[in-house]
N, C-alpha and C positions, 0 to 999 in steps of 0.2 A: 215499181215506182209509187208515192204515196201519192194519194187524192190530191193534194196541193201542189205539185211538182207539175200536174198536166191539167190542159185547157180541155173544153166540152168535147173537143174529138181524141183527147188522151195525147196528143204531143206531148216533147217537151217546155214547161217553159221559163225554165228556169235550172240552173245549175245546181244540182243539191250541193250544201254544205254539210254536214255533220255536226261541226259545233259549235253555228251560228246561234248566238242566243235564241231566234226565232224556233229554231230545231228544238232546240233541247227545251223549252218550255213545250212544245209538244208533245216530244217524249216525258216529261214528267207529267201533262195532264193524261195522256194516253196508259200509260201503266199506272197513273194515280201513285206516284211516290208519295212515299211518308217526307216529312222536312227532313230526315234524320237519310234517310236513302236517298233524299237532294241532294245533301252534304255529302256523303258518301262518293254519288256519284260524280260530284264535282272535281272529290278532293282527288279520285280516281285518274279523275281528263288532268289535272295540273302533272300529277306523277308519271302519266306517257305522256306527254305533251312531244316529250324528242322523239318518237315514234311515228315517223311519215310515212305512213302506209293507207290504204283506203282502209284495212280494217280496223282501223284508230275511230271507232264508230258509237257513241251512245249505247245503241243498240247491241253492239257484240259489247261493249263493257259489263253492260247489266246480267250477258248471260253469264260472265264470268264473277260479276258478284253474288249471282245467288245459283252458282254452280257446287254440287256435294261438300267441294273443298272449302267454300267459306269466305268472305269478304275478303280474310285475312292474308288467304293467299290468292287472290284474286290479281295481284300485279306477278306474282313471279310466272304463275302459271300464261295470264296475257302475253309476257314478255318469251314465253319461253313458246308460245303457238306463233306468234310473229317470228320467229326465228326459224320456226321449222318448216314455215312458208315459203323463206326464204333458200333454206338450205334445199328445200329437194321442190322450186319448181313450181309451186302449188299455184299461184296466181295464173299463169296458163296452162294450166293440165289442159281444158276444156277446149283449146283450141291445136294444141301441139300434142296431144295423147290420143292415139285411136286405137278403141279397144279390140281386139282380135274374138274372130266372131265367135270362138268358142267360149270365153267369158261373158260377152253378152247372151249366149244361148242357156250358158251352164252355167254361169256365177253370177247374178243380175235380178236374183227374185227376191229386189227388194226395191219399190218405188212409190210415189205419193198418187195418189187419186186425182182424176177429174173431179168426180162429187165431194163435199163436203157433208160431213157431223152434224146433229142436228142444231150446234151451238154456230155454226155456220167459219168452221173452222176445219184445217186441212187434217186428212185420212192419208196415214204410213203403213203400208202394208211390207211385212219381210216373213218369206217363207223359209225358213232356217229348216223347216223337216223336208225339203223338196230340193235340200242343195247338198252335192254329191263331195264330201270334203274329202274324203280319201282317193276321190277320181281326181279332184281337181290338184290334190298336192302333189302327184302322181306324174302331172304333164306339166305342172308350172312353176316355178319358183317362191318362198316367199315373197322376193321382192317383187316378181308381177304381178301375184296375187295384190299386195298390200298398195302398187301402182292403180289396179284399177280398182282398190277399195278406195280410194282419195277421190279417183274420177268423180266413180257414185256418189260421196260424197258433196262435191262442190256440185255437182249435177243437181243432186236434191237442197242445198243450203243455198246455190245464186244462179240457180239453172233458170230459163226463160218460165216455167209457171210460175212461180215469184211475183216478176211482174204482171204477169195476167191477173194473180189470186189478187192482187193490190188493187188494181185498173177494175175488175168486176167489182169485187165486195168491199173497196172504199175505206179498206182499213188496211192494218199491215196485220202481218203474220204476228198471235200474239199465243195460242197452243195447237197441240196438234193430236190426236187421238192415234196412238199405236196397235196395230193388227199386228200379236205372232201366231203364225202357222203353222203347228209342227206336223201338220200331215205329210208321213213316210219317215218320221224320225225312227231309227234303229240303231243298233250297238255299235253302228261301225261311225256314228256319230260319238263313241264316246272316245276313240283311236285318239292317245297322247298329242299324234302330230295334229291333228283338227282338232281339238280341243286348244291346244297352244295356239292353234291360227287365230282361232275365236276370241281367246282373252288378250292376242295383242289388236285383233280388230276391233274390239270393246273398248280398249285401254287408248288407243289412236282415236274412238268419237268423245269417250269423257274428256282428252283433253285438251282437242284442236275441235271438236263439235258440241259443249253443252247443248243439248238442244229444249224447248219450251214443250217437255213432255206434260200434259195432265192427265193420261190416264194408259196402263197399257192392257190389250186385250188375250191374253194367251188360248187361243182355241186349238181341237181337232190334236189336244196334245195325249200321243198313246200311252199304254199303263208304262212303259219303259221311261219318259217322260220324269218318272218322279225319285229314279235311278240319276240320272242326269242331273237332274234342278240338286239334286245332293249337292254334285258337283260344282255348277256352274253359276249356282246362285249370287257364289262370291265374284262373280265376275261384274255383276251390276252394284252399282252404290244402293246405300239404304235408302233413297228419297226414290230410287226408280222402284223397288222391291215394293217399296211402301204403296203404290200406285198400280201396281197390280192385280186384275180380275183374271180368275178360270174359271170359268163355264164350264159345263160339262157337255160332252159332244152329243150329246142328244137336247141341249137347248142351245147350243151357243150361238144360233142363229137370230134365238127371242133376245138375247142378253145384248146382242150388235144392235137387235131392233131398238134400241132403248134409246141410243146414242147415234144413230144415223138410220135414214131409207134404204135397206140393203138391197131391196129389188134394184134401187135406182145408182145408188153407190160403187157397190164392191159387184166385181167382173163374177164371170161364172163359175170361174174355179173355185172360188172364196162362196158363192150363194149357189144353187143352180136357178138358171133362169136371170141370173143377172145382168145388167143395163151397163154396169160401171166401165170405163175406163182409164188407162193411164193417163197422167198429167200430161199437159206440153211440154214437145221435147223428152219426153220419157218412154215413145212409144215405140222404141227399139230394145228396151227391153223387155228379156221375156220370164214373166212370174212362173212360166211352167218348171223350167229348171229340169230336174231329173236324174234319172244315173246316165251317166257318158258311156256311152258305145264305145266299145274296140276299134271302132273304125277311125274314133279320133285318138291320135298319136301324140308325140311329144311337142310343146309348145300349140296345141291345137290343131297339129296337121291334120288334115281330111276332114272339119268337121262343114259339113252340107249346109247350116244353117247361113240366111241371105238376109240379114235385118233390109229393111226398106231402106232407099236411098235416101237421103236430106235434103229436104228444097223449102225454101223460103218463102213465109205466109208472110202479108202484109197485115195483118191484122191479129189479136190475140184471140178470137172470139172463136168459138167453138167449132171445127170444123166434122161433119157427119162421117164415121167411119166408114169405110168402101171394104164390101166384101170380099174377101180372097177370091184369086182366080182356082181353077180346078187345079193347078199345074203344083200350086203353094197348096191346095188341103191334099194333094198325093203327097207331099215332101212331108207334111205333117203327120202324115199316117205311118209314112216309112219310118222315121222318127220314132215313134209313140211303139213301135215294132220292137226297139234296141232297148227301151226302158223295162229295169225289173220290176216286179210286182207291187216293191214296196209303192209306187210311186200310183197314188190312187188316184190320179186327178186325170186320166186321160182322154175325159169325156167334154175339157172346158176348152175354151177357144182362144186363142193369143188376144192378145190386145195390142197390137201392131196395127197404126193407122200411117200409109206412106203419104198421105196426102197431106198431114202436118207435123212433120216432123223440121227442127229447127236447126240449120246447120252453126254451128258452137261460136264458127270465124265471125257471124254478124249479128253475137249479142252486144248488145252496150259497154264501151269500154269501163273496167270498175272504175279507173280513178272518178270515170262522167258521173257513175251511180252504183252504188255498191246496196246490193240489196239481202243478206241475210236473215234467217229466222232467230225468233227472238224468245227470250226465257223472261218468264215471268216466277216472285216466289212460290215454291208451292202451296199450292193449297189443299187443305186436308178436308173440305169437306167437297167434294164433287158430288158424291154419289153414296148411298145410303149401303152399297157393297162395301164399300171405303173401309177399313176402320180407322180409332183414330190413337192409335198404337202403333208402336213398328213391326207387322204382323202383314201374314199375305189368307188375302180369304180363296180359298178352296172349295168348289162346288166337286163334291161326290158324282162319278160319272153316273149313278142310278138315278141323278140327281135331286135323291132323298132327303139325304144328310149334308150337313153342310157343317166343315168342320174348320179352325183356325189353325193356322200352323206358324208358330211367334218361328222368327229369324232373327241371328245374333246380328248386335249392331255393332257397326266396324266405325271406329273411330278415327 
């Protein structure tokens, strides 16, 4: 909820509107529109105007005008995310979808941060090298697969840290700094069928999620890595390509350091020694991921994993994690037992806190308050790694040399 929506103890007090003039002069001073992006965005709200949905919103309008695709088609693409919202469900996934614990155990290592960037802006971490996509095509369907990628989804774009990131740092969500992982990526990540998964689960965030990316970070990615990006580079639009750092895995610890506190930040798996953990309401799932044991079967039978139960905090405010009992780090060893070699991180710790976790049925109703993340245009000069070309810069893993490598622009 934004700063003005709540009194000095964070109530509510006031019913947000959208697109009460009060709002949208807000929103135009807060993104600093141009008059020409005023107009724009005006002429936008007249054109849905029939569209009675909560995400009939400023703020989702903006991501969709300055989404890859272009102002221009900025109403079809709207009109056609509000449609498929409506088709398969989406507005209550969060409350009427429960994910089966083998996808939270094995498909889920991807979630936003407690700490923030040092711009005081939210931290997305997704371990794509730590998730077992020929395990999971193996025991699940696409359409379960792609059911609990929407979860995640709405989980991370109107999940309860939203409000918290609002209610603490007094402003809204305006970018967010991207962590990829590819620690444990190998060939069996290049398998047709996981490769297909990946580009419709790419093609399902470009066009029901723009999200307000300014910068992504690609660490811990192996020499196989650059077999792949052949591949799969065209799965991302050129504005994301464009935004793109590699480090090399013998600094890419100093390169996070640049743009956030790591000790304090990012969990141990990502640092060792690390402080970080997951956001509110995120803390069932688990960033370990891994290859799936034999002992889990089709649809997830037999798989051991016990996320924490759900119980309701009255307040947003930080609650201190509580150490595992002995009973949960044997389960955890037994686990770490059934994982192959690729999977390097078995020395880091969950970030499972059961003592604040949010149960889904008593967030805020949207129509009350609809809270989404927001896209701002890009911008090209963040960081002096940047270029200002449609080019990705490439640190040499000796990290010597430092080389460019231009990527075609898809129109």
């Amino acid at each position: 909820m934004r700063p003005s929506d709540t009194t000095a103890n964070g109530t509510n007090n006031r019913e947000y509107e959208p697109w009460s003039e009060e709002n949208v002069r807000e929103v135009i001073q807060l993104w600093k529109l141009s008059s020409q992006d005023e107009t724009r965005l005006r002429d936008f709200q007249r054109r849905v105007a029939d569209v009675d949905h909560p995400w009939n919103d400023p703020h989702v309008l903006l991501r969709y005008m300055y989404a890859p695709h272009g102002y221009k088609h900025a109403e079809r693409l709207f009109r056609n995310m509000i449609q498929w919202r409506l088709d398969h469900n989406v507005d209550t996934i969060l409350e009427t979808y429960t994910p089966p614990p083998a996808l939270l155990r094995y498909a889920s290592p991807l979630a936003f941060l407690r700490g923030l960037d040092r711009d005081g802006d939210p931290i997305y971490v997704e371990r794509g090298g730590a998730m077992d996509g020929q395990g999971l095509l193996k025991r699940f369907s696409q359409q379960q697969l792609m059911r609990h990628a929407i979860w995640l989804r709405e989980l991370q774009s109107s999940g309860a840290w939203v409000a918290e990131y609002e209610r603490t740092q007094h402003k809204c969500i305006k970018d967010i700094t991207v962590i990829f992982d590819l620690q444990g990526l190998s060939s069996s990540h290049c398998n047709p069928g996981v490769l297909n998964w990946f580009q419709s689960h790419m093609k399902m965030t470009e066009d029901y999620y723009p999200g307000p990316i300014k910068r992504i970070i690609v660490v811990r990615a192996p020499t196989i890595f650059r077999i792949i990006w052949s591949i799969v580079q065209h799965f991302f639009p050129q504005t994301a390509r464009d935004k793109m750092i590699f480090p090399s895995n013998n600094n890419y610890l100093q390169v996070l350091e640049k743009y956030m506190d790591t000790q304090k930040v990012l969990p141990d798996l990502l640092c060792p020694g690390g402080e970080g953990s997951l956001a509110l309401g995120m803390e069932a799932l688990s960033l370990e991921a891994g290859k799936i044991p034999f002992s889990v079967g089709k649809n997830g039978s037999g798989c051991q994993y016990r996320p924490p139960k759900a119980t309701v905090i009255e307040t947003v405010s930080s609650v201190p994690q509580q150490p595992q009992s002995a009973a949960e780090m044997e389960e955890g060893r037994q686990e770490s037992m059934d994982r192959t070699s690729s999977h390097n991180s078995s020395n880091g710790t969950r970030s499972i806190d059961g003592q604040n976790m949010i149960n889904p049925t008593t967030l805020p109703a949207r129509k009350q308050r609809l809270r989404v993340s927001r896209q701002w245009p890009p911008q090209r000069t963040f960081e002096e790694v940047l270029t200002q070309t449609p080019c990705t810069v490439w640190h040499e893993p000796n990290g010597a040399v430092e080389t460019t490598h231009k990527t075609t622009t898809t129109n």
